[in-house]
Structure formats: structure tokens, C-alpha cells
C-alpha positions in Angstrom: -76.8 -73.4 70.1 -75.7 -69.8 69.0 -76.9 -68.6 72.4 -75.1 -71.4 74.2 -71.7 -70.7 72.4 -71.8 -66.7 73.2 -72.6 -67.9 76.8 -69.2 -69.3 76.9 -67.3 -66.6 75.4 -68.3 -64.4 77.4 -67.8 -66.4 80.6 -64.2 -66.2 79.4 -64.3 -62.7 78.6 -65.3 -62.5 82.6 -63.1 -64.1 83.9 -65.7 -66.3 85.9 -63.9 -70.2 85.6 -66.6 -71.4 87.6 -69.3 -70.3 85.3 -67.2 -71.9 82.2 -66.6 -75.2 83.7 -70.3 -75.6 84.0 -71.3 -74.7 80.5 -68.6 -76.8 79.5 -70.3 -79.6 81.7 -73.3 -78.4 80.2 -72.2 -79.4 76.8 -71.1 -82.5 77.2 -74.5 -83.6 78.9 -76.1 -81.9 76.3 -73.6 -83.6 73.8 -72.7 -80.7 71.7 -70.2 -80.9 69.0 -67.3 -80.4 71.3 -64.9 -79.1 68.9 -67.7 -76.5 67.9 -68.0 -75.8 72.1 -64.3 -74.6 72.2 -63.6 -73.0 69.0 -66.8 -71.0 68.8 -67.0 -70.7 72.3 -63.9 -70.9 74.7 -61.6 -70.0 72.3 -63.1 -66.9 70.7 -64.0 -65.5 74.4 -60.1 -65.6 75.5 -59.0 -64.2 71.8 -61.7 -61.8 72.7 -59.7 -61.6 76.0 -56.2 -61.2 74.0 -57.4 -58.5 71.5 -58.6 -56.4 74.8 -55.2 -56.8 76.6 -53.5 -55.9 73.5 -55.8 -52.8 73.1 -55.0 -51.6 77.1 -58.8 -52.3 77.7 -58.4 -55.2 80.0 -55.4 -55.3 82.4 -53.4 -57.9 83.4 -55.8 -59.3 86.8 -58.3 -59.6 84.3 -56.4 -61.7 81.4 -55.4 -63.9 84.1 -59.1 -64.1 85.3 -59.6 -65.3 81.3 -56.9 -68.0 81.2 -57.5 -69.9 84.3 -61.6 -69.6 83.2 -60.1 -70.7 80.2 -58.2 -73.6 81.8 -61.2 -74.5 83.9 -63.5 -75.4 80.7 -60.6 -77.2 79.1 -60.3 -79.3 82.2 -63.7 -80.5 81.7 -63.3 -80.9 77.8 -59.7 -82.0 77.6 -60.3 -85.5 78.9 -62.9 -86.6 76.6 -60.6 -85.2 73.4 -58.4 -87.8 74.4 -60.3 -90.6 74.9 -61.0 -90.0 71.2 -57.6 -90.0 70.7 -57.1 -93.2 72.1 -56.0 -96.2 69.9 -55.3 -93.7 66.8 -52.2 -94.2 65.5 -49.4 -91.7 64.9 -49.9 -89.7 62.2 -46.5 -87.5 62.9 -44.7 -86.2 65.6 -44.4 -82.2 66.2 -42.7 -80.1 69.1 -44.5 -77.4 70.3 -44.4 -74.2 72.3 -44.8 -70.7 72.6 -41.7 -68.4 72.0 -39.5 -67.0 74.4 -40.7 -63.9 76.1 -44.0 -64.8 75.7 -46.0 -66.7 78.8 -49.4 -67.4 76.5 -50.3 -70.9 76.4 -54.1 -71.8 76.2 -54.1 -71.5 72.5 -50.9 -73.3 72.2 -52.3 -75.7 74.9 -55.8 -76.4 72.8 -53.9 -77.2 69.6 -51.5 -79.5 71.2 -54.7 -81.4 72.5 -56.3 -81.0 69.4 -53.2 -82.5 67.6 -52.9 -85.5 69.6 -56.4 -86.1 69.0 -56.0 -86.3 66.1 -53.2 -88.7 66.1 -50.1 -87.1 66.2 -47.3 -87.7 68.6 -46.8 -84.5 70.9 -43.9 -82.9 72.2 -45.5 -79.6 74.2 -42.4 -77.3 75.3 -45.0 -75.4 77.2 -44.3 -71.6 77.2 -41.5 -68.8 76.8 -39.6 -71.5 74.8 -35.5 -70.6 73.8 -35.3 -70.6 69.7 -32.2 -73.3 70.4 -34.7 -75.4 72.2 -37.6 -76.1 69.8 -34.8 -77.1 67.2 -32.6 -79.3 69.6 -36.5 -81.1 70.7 -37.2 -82.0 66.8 -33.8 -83.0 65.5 -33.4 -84.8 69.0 -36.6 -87.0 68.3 -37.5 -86.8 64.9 -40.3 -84.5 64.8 -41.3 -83.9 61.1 -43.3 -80.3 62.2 -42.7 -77.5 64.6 -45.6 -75.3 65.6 -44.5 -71.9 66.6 -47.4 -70.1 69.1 -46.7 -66.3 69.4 -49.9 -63.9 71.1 -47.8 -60.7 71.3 -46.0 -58.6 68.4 -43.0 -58.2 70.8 -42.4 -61.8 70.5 -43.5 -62.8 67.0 -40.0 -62.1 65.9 -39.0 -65.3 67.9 -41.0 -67.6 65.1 -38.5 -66.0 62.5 -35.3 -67.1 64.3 -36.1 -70.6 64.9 -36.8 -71.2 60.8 -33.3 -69.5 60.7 -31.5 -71.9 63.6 -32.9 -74.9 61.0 -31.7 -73.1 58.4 -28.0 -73.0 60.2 -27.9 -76.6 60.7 -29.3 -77.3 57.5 -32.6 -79.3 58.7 -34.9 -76.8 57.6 -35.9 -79.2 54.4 -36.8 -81.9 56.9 -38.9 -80.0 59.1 -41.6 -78.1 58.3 -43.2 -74.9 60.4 -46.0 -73.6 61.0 -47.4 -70.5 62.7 -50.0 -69.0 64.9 -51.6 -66.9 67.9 -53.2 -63.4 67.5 -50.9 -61.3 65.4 -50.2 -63.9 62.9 -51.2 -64.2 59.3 -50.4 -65.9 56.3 -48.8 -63.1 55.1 -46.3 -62.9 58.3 -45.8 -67.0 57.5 -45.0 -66.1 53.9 -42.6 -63.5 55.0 -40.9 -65.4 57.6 -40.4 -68.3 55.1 -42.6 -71.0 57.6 -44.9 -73.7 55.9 -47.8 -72.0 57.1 -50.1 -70.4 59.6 -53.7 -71.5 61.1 -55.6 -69.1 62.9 -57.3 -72.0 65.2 -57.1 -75.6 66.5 -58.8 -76.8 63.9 -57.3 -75.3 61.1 -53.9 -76.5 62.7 -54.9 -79.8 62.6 -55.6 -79.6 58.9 -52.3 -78.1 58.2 -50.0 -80.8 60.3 -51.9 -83.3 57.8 -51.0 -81.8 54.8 -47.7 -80.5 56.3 -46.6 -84.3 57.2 -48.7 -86.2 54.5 -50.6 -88.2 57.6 
């Protein structure tokens, strides 16, 4: 299984989407875990992918290469996430999105999917997301969480300024935040004042339950 799970990494590290949509096929004929298939696999390949582009070792044809191989395996795997989803009641409802200025959504993408498996209701904003607009999305439909994605230290900044927007319209005790993508860590959460930060899909999940009491 080790073996297996490097194999799609590194099909994300190279950029080679049709190579990762048949190891993603792969595992669900082989039906592996396939939470364990994208979070040991997919996801630490295009992390793997993020830390090089942050680093100036991989340029910008190749992190493209990375999401859509990315996007390919999730194609595959997406569908059968949410047929386990299916029939679950709510268990919350958060907005989220990726800050403005910052394109990135795959990991953003993968915990939204992983969310509504897991049966919350999902508002995805999608990427390069106004502050104004995550806060006018939860007070606008009652979302009890917002989940802030951020993969670049240029843009992190952006997380900060929507807990201060709830803070201005006094909502922030209503609505709790919480953080993530590659230069986050609990300690930026602490500092920023947000509910907290999760490193993965998974880990998200288990915060939006204790988050919204579901």
C-alpha cells in the first residue's frame, strides 16, 4: 500500500493527470481506503507540488501540470465521496474559499468534498474570494463556520481581515473560523484570533465537528 500511495504522489508531483486518474481507478477496484488514497497520496504529491513552487524549484507550467493531475484523480474519487454523503443529514453549514489574490483551490476543493461528506451543508466561494464576501455568504445564509484556504504568505494576511470584517459587524461570536493551506499553523490561527487551523481534509472535518458541536 506504501508503494501504491508514493505512486500517486509522485504522479502529481509530475504533472502526468493521466497517470493519476488511473491509480486513482486503480484504487477504487482495488478498494483502498479512499480517504487514505488522497491524503497520503494525491494530496501530499500537490503540497509536494506547493512547497517546490514556493521554493522557485518548479515553475508555474509545472504547478499547473500538478493541479489539473490533481483534478484528474479527484474526478475519479470525488463521486464516490458523495455517494457516501448521500442521505446524511446536515451537520452545519460553512462557506468556503480561498482568499483574494490567491487562485489555489485543490486543497480548498478536497475539504469542501470532504465536508459535505461528512454531512455538512456547503457553500464553496471557489477561489480569490473578497474578505466582504465570505462574511456577506454566512450572515446571508446562516453558516455557523467559515473556512479560510490561503497557499501563499502574500495572501495569508487575507484570513486576518475577514475575522476582523465579523468583528465590525459584531458576528464574530456567532461564527467560528478556521484556517488552512501551506503556510498555516496553529500558531498563525492563535495569532490571527480564528478557531483553529487543520493541516488536511481530514483534520478539517474533525474541527467543523467540534467547531459547530455536529
Amino acid at each position: 500500500m506504501e508503494k501504491f500511495l508514493t505512486e500517486c504522489a509522485q504522479s502529481i508531483i509530475d504533472g502526468n493527470a493521466e497517470k493519476s486518474a488511473e491509480l486513482a481507478r486503480m484504487a477504487l477496484d482495488d478498494k483502498h481506503p479512499v480517504l487514505e488514497v488522497i491524503n497520503k497520496g494525491f494530496v501530499k504529491g500537490i503540497r509536494e507540488v506547493g512547497r517546490l513552487w514556493e521554493e522557485g524549484a518548479m515553475f508555474l507550467p509545472e504547478l499547473v501540470m500538478g493541479a489539473e493531475a490533481m483534478k484528474e484523480a479527484m474526478t475519479v474519487l470525488q463521486p464516490v465521496l458523495e455517494e457516501d454523503a448521500a442521505g446524511k443529514s446536515a451537520a452545519g453549514h460553512v462557506v468556503i474559499g480561498t482568499i483574494e489574490g490567491d487562485i489555489h483551490d485543490i486543497g480548498k476543493t478536497l475539504v469542501a468534498t470532504m465536508l459535505s461528506a461528512n454531512g455538512f451543508e456547503i457553500t464553496d466561494l471557489g477561489a480569490d474570494v473578497p474578505v466582504v464576501r465570505f462574511v456577506d455568504e454566512a450572515v446571508e445564509k446562516g453558516a455557523g463556520c467559515i473556512a479560510i484556504s490561503a497557499l501563499l504568505t502574500t495572501t495569508m494576511s487575507g484570513q486576518k481581515k475577514v475575522i476582523e470584517e465579523l468583528e465590525s459587524r459584531s458576528v464574530r461570536d456567532k461564527i467560528s473560523v478556521m484556517v488552512g493551506g501551506a503556510p498555516c499553523n496553529d500558531d498563525w490561527a492563535k495569532e490571527i484570533g480564528a478557531d483553529g487551523y487543520a493541516g488536511n481534509a481530514v483534520a478539517a472535518v474533525q474541527l467543523a465537528k467540534r467547531l459547530t458541536g455536529a
